[in-house]
C-alpha positions in Angstrom: 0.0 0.0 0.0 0.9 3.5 -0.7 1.7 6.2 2.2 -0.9 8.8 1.3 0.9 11.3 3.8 2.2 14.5 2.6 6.0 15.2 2.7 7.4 16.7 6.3 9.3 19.4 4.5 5.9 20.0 2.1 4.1 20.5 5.4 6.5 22.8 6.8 6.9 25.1 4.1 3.3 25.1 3.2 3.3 26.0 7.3 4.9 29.0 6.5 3.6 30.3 3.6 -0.1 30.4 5.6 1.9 31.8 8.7 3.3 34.6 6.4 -0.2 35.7 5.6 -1.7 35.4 8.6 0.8 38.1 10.1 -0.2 41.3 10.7 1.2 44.0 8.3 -0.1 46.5 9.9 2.4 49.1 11.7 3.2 48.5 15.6 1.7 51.5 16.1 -1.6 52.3 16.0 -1.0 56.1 15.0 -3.6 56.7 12.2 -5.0 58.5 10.1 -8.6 58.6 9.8 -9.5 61.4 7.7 -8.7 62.1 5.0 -8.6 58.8 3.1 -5.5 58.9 0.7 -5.9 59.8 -3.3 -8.9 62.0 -2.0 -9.7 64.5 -4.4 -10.7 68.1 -3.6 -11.6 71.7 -5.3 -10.1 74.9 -3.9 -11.7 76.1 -1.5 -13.4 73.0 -0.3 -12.7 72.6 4.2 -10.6 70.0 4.4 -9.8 68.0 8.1 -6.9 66.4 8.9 -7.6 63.6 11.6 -5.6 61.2 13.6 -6.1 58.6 16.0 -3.6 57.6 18.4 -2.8 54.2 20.3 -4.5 53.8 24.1 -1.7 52.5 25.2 0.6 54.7 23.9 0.8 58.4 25.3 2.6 60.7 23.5 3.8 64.1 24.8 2.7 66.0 21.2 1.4 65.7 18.1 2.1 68.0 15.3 -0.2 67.9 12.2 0.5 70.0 9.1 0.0 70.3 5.3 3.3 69.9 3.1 2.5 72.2 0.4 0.0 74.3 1.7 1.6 75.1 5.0 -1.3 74.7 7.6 0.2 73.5 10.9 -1.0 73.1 14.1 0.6 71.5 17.5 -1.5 70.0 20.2 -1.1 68.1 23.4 -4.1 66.3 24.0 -6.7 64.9 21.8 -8.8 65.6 19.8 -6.1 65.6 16.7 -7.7 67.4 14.2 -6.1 70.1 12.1 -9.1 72.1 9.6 -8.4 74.1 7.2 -9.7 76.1 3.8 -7.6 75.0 0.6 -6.7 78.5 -1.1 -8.3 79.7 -4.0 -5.3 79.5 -6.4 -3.7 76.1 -5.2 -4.1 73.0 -7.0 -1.9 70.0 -7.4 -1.1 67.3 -4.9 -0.1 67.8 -0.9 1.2 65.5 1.6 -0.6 65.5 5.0 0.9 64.8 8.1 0.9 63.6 11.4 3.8 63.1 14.0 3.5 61.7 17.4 6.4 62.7 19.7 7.3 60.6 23.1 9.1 61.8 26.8 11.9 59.4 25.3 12.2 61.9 22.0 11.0 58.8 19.7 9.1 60.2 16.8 6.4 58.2 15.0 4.9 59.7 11.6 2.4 58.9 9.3 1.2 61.0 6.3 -1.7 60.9 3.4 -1.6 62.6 -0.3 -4.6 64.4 -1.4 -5.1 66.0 -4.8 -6.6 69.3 -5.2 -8.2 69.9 -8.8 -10.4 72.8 -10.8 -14.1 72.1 -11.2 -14.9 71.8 -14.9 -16.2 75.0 -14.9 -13.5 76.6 -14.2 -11.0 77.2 -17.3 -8.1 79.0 -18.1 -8.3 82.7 -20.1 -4.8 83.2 -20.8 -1.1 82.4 -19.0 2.2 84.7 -18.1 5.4 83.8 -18.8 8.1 85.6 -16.4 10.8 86.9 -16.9 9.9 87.9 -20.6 13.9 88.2 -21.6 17.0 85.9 -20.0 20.2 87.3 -20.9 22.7 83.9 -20.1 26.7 84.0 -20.4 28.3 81.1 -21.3 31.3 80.1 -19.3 35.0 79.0 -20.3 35.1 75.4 -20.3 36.2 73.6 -16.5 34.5 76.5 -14.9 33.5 76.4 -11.2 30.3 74.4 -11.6 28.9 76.9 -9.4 29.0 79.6 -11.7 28.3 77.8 -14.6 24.5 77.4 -12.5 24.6 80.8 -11.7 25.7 82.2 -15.2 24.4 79.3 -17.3 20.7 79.0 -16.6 17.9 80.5 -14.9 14.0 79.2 -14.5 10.4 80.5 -16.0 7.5 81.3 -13.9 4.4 80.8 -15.7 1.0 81.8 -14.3 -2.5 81.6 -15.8 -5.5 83.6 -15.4 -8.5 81.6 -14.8 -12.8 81.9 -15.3 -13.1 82.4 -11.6 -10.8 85.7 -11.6 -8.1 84.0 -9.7 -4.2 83.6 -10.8 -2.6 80.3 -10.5 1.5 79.1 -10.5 1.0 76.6 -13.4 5.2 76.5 -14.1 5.4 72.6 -13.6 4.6 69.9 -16.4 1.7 68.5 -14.0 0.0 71.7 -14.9 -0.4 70.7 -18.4 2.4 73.8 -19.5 5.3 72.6 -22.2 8.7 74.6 -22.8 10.1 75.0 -26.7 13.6 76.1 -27.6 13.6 77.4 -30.8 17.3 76.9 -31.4 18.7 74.1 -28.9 22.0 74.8 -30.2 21.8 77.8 -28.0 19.2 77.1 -24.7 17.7 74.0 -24.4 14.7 74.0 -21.5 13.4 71.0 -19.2 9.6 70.3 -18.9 9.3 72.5 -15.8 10.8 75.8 -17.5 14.5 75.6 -16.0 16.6 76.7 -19.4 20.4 76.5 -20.3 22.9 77.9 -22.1 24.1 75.4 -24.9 26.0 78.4 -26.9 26.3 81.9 -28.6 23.4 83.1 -29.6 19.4 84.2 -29.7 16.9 81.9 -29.1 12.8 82.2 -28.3 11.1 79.3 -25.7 7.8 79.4 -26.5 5.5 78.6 -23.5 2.1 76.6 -24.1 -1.1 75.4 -22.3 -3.9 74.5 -23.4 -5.2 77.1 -26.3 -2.7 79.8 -24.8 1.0 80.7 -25.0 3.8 83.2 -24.3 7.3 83.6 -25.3 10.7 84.3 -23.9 13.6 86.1 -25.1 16.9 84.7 -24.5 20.5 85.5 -25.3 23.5 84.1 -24.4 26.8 85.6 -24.7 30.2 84.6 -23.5 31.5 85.2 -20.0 33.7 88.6 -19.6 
């Protein structure tokens, strides 16, 4: 007859794979955030409330709660956790919330959330800035103190846009949906968020878009005296 019983090593490692998914994956601490719940999306000016939970048996000395981007912040040293605030009319993007827990010991636990903060789709954009409207740029000697080549070398674009609702908004990063062309990249090339570099002598024009709208921007670059 046939031994119908499994394998000891089968058992064991069959053992451990249930074991490993069993475990809790949770963090030891119970330090939460309950509100918001991450990937939330908001409009500006929508209240937003930043709350936090804390372990019972745990009793930390202060917790600080602030927003990354949007610099709310407020300190507190007893429950209830809760930071509220009003996004601003002209911010939009992504921000980082968070919450850190300080001990008598000086042991620091933190825990954070990302919310996204978006136009309603009836609000559009009239028309965008680009600033400044002329670079001048000086190209350096070759093995040049790399610090001076950033300072003489390059220089970044601010673009702003002028929206439905009356309200100006920082729109200089890709994410915004504005692009950056060099019209000669012999002579300034430009990254996606509007930083632009001398390449050599010479005039060029970087033409900022979004959407419908765009602006342009002088440059020239002529060697360092």
């Amino acid at each position: 007859m046939k031994n119908h019983l499994p394998n000891f090593g089968v058992v064991l490692i069959a053992l451990g794979i249930i074991l490993a998914y069993s475990c809790d994956s949770s963090p030891v601490s119970g330090f939460t955030i309950t509100e918001p719940k991450p990937g939330t999306i908001y409009h500006p000016g929508d209240r937003v409330t930043l709350r936090v939970v804390t372990d019972p048996n745990e009793q930390p000395v202060a917790v600080y709660l602030y927003a990354t981007n949007m610099q709310y912040s407020d300190l507190y040293s007893a429950p209830p956790y809760e930071l509220t605030f009003t996004i601003p009319a002209d911010f939009t993007g992504k921000d980082i919330l968070v919450a850190s827990e300080r001990f008598s010991d000086d042991k620091i636990i933190e825990t954070q959330v990302e919310i996204t903060v978006i136009l309603p789709t009836n609000i559009t954009l009239q028309g965008i800035n680009a600033s400044p409207t002329f670079i001048l740029l000086q190209k350096m000697p070759s093995g040049s103190d790399p610090n001076d080549v950033r300072a003489y070398e390059t220089d970044s674009l601010a673009v702003s846009g002028t929206y439905s609702d009356g309200v100006k908004r920082e729109i200089t990063a890709s994410a915004s949906g504005t692009t950056y062309t060099s019209s000669n990249e012999k002579v300034v090339t430009v990254s996606p968020d509007g930083k632009v570099t001398a390449q050599g002598l010479g005039n060029a024009t970087i033409t900022v878009r979004n959407g419908k709208y765009s602006a342009t921007v002088k440059i020239v670059v002529k060697p360092y005296k």
